[in-house]
C-alpha positions as CSV (number, residue, x, y, z in Angstrom):
1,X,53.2,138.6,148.2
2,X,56.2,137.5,149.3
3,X,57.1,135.5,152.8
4,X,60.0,134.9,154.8
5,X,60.2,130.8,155.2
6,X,61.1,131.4,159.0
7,X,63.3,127.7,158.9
8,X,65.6,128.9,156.2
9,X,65.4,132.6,156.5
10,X,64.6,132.2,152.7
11,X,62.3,134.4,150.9
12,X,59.2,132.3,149.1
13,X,56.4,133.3,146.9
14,X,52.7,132.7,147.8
15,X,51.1,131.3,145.3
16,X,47.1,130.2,145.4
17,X,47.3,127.4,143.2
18,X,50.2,125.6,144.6
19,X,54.2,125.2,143.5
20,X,54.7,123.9,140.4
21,X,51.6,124.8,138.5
22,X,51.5,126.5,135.3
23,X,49.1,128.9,133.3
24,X,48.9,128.0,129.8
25,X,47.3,129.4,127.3
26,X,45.3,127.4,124.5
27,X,47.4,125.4,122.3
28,X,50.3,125.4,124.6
29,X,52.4,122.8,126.0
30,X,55.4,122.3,129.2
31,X,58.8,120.5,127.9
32,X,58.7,118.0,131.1
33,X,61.3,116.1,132.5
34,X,60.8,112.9,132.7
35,X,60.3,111.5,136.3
36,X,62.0,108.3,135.8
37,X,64.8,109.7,133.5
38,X,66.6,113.3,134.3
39,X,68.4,113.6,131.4
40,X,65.0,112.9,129.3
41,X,62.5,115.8,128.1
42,X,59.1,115.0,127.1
43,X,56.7,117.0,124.6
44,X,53.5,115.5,124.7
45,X,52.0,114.4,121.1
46,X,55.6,115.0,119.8
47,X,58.1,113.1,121.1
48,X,61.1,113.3,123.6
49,X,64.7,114.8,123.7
50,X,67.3,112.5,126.1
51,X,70.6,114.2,126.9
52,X,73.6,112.3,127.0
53,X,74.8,113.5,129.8
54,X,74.6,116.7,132.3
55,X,77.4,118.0,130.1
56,X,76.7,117.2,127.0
57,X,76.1,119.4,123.6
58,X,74.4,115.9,122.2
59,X,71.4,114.4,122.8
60,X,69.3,111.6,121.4
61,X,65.7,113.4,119.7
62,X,62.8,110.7,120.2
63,X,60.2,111.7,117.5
64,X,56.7,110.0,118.7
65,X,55.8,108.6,115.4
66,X,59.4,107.9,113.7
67,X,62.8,106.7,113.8
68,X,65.8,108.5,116.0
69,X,68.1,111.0,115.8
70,X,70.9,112.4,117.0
71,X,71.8,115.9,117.8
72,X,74.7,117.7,118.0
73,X,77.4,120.9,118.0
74,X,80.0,120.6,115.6
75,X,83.2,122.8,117.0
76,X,83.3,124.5,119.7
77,X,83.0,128.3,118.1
78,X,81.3,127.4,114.8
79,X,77.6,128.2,116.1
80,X,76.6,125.3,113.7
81,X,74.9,122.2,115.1
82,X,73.0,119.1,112.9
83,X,71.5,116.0,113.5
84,X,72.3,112.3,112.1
85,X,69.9,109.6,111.6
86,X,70.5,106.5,112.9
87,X,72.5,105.5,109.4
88,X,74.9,107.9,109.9
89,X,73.2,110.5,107.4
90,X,72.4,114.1,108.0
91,X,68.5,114.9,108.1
92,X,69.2,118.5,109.4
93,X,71.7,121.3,110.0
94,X,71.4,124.6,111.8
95,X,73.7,127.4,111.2
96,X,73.5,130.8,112.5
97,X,75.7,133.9,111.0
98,X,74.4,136.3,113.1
99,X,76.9,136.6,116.0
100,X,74.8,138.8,118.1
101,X,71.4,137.2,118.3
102,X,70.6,133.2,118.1
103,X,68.8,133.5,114.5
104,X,69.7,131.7,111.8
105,X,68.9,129.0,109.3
106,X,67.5,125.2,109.7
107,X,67.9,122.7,106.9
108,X,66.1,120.0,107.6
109,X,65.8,117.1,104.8
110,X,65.5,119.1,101.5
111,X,63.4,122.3,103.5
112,X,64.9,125.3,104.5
113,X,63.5,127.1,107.5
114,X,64.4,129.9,110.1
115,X,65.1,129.4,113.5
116,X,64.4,133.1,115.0
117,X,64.1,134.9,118.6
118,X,61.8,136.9,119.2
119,X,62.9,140.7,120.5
120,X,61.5,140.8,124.1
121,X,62.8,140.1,127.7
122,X,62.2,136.5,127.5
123,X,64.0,134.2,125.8
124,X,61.5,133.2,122.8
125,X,62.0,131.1,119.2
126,X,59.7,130.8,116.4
127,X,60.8,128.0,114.0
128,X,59.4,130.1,110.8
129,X,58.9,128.0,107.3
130,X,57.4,130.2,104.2
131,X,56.3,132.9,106.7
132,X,54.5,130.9,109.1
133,X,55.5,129.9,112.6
134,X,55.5,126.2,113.3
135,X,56.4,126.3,116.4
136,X,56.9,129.0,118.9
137,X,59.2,127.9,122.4
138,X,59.6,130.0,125.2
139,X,62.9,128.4,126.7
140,X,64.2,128.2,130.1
141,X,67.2,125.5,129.4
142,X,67.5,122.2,130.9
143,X,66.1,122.2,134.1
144,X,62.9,123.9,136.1
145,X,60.2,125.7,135.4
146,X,60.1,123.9,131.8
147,X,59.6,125.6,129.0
148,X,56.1,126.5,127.0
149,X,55.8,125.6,123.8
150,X,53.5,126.1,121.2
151,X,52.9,123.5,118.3
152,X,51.4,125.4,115.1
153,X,52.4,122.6,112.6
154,X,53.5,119.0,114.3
155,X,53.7,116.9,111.0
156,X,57.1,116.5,111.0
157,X,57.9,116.0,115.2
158,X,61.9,115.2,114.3
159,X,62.0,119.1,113.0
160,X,60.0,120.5,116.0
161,X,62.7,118.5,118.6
162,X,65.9,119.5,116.6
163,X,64.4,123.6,116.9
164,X,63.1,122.6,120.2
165,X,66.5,121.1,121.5
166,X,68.6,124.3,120.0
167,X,66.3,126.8,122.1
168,X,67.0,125.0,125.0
169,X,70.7,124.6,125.1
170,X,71.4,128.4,123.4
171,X,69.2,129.6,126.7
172,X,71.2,127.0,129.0
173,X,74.6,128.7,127.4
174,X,73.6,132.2,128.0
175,X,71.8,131.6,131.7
176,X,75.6,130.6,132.7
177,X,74.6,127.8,134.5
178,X,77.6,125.7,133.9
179,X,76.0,123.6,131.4
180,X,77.4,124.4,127.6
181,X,73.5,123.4,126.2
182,X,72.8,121.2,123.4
183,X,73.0,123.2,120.5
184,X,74.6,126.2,122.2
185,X,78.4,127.4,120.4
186,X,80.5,128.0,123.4
């Protein structure tokens, strides 16, 4: 049902339950923004993901239980983004040869995974390791309603925010919203 806010001439849903609240089904999580922080993401259980700026196609993955790292594009057309640990080494790369659809393939320490969407109207990732989904996202980009995500496998939270970061920017680039994402090629 849909009414017309009479002070804005504005359409707005009716919703029971109130603005703001989401449905989740068991086992899933919101990607939050932080209330004190707007450029900083939070994944309960699993850490956070601070941009570096509105902007920006880097941003600094906080893993709840480890040290953190950095994530970023490299070029601007490449379609290849990693992410550094705090020594300056790489602990994972993403690279994608498939020009028409976000797939592709996550190296992360000396494990090779696959980074694939999903083919519905949505915009929905499954970070896929020897068959098996450890994590499924179903991303919105930077901003509001967050996205849903579910955690199949959380024992290594730096992997899960590095897939987690690139869903979010590669939806950010393709919404147009002005913003080039985190891990988005633009």
């Amino acid at each position: 049902m849909v009414e017309r806010d009479t002070a804005t001439l504005r359409p707005r849903a009716l919703f029971p339950w109130g603005e703001g609240v989401y449905f989740l089904a068991m086992g899933d999580q919101l990607l939050t923004q932080s209330a004190d922080d707007r450029r900083r993401y939070d994944l309960e259980g699993v850490g956070s993901i601070r941009r570096m700026s509105l902007f920006s196609r880097t941003a600094l993955l906080l893993p709840a239980d480890g040290e953190p790292f950095t994530a970023q594009s490299r070029g601007l057309l490449s379609g290849e983004s990693e992410a550094v640990a705090a020594g300056g080494e790489q602990v994972g790369e993403y690279t994608h040869p498939d020009l028409l659809t976000r797939s592709g393939r996550v190296r992360w320490h000396e494990r090779t995974l696959r980074l694939r969407t999903t083919p519905v109207l949505v915009s929905r990732f499954e970070l896929i390791e020897d068959g098996a989904a450890l994590l499924e996202v179903q991303a919105t980009g930077w901003g509001h309603p967050p996205a849903k995500v579910t955690v199949r496998d959380a024992s290594d939270r730096g992997l899960l925010l590095f897939a987690l970061w690139l869903a979010q920017g590669f939806v950010d680039h393709d919404s147009g919203r002005g913003r080039t994402g985190a891990g988005a090629p633009t």
